[in-house]
C-alpha positions in Angstrom: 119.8 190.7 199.2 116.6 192.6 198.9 114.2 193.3 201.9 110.9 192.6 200.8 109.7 194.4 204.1 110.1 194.7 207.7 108.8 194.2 211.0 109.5 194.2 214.8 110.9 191.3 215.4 111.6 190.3 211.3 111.8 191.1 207.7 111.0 189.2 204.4 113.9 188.9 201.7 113.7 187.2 198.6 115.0 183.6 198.4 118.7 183.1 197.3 120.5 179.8 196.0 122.8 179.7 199.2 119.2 179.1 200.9 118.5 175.5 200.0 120.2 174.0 202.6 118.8 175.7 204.9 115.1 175.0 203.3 115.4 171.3 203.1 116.5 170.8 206.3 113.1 172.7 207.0 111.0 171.3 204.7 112.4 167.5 205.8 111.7 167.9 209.7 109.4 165.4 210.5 106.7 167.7 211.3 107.0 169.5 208.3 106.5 166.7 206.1 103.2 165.2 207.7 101.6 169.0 207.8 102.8 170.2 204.4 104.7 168.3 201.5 103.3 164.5 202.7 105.5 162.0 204.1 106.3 160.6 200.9 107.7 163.5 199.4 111.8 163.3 198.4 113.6 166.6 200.1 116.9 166.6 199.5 119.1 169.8 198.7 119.4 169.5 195.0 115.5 169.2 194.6 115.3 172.7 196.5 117.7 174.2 195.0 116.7 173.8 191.5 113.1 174.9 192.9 114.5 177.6 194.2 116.9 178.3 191.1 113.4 177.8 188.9 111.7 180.4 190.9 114.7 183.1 190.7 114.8 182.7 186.8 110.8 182.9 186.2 110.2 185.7 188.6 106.7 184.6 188.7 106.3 184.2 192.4 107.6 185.5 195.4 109.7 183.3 197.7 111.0 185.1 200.9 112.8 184.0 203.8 111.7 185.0 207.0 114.5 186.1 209.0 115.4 187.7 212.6 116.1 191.3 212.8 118.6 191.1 215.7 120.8 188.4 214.2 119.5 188.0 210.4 118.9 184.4 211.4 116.9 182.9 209.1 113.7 180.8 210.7 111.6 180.3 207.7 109.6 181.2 204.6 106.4 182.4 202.9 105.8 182.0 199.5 103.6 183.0 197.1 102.8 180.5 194.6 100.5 181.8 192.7 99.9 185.8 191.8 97.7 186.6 188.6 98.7 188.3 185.9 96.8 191.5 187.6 98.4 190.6 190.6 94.7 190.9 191.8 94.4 186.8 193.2 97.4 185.3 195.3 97.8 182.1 197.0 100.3 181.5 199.8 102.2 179.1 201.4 104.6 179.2 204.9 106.7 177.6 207.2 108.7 177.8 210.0 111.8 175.7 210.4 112.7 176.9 214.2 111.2 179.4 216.7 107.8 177.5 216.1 105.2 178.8 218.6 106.8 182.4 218.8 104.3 184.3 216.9 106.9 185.0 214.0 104.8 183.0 211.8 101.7 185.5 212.4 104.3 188.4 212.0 105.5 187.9 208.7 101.8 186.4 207.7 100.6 190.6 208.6 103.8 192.0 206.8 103.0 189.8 203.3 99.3 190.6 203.3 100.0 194.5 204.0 102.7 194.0 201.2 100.2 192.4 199.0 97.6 194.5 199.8 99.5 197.8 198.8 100.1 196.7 195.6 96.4 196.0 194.9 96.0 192.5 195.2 92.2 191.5 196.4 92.7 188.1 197.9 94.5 186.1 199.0 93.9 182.3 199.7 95.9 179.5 201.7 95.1 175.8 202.1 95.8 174.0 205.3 96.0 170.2 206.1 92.8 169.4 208.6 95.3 168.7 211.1 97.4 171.4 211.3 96.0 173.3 213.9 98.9 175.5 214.8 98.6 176.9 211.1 94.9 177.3 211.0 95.3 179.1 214.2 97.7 181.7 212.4 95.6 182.2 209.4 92.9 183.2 211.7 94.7 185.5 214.1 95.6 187.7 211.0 92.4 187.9 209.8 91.9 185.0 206.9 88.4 182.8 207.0 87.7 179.1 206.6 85.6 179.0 203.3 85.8 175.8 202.6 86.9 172.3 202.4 88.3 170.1 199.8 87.7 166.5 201.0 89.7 164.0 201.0 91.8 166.0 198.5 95.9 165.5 199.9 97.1 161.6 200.8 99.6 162.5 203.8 101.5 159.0 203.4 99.2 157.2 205.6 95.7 158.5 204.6 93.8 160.6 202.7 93.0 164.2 204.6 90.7 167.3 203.8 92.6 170.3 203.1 90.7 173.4 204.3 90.6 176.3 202.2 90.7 179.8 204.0 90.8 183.3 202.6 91.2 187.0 202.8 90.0 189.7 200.8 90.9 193.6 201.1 88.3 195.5 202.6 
């Protein structure tokens, strides 16, 4: 297990196969579902763990687990979808799959962009549902903007949404 980085409360590892479970049981939470991968979307273990077995062998992305200092609990993830060949441009996704509300989120949101930052990426972008406050709330507190807005651009399973586009840029 490598430690990507650490905080007060938490510290980032890379993703492992014995993960999955975990993830889809995250990922399939109602909640989850309707503010991230649609209510449509198949989670099952097998479909996570060959994602997350995809993502070990291409070593194109990083894919950490969020996880508590005190107990090495692990709540949840941040993932880095997309990193140019430069490492100059990133684009990021997270979750939480418990201790929602706690301000671990925001935690490990600083720790990745200081992470990234260091190793000279620019910016780094994230796209949020229109309805997922709670999210657009943490992008904000650690410093990202709302630059945009791709309408009507995600169909949730009931509806089609905007998906805001917010970003941060090294200064």
């Amino acid at each position: 297990m490598y430690n990507i980085c650490e905080g007060q409360r938490i510290y980032l590892r890379n993703i492992e196969l014995n993960d999955a479970k975990l993830v889809a049981k995250w990922k399939d939470e109602i909640v989850m579902r309707k503010m991230s991968v649609g209510l449509n979307t198949n989670i099952s273990y097998e479909n996570q763990l060959q994602d997350i077995k995809l993502s070990i062998e291409e070593g194109e992305e990083l894919y950490l687990i969020i996880a508590l200092k005190d107990n090495n609990e692990p709540i949840g993830y941040i993932r880095i979808n997309w990193l140019d060949e430069n490492k100059e441009m990133a684009w990021l996704r997270f979750g939480l799959g418990s201790h929602r509300q706690e301000g671990y989120a925001k935690e490990g949101l600083k720790l990745i962009i200081d992470y990234l930052f260091s190793i000279g990426t620019h910016r780094i972008d994230a796209e949020v549902l229109m309805f997922n406050y709670p999210s657009q709330g943490t992008l904000r507190s650690v410093g990202f903007l709302h630059e945009g807005t791709r309408r009507q651009a995600y169909y949730d399973g009931e509806e089609y949404v905007d998906v805001f586009v917010f970003g941060i840029v090294k200064e």
